[in-house]
N, C-alpha and C positions, 0 to 999 in steps of 0.2 A: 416719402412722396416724391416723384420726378415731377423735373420742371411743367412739362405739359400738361400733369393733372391740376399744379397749384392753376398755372394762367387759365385752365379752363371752371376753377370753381369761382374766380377773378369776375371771367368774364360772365356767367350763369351769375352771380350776386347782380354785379353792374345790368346786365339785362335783365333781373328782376326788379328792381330798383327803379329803374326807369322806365320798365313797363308798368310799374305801378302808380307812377306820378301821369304817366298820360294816361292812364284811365282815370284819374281823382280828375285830370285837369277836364279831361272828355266828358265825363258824367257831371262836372259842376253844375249846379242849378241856384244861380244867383238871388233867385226868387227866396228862393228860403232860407235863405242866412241874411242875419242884418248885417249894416255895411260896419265895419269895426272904426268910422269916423264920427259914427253917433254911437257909439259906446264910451260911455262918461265914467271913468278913474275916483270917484265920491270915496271910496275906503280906502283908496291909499293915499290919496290928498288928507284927509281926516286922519289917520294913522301919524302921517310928518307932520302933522301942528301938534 
């Protein structure tokens, strides 16, 4: 494989990658997921005693 096809499947990964996290971030809808600071740890607190 020559140099140019490694850095171009490089760059094609990187720009699928990151075009995927601005769509997760762009589509998020806060509304429907609880906030992960009221999510209480009860099974693994109870698991260490």
């Amino acid at each position: 494989m020559s140099n140019a096809r490694v850095l171009m499947l490089i760059a094609a990964f990187v720009a699928l990658t990151l075009g995927s996290f601005i769509w997760f971030i762009a589509t998020w809808d806060a509304d429907k997921e609880e906030p992960i600071g009221q999510l209480t740890p009860a099974s693994i607190e109870r698991a260490a005693v």
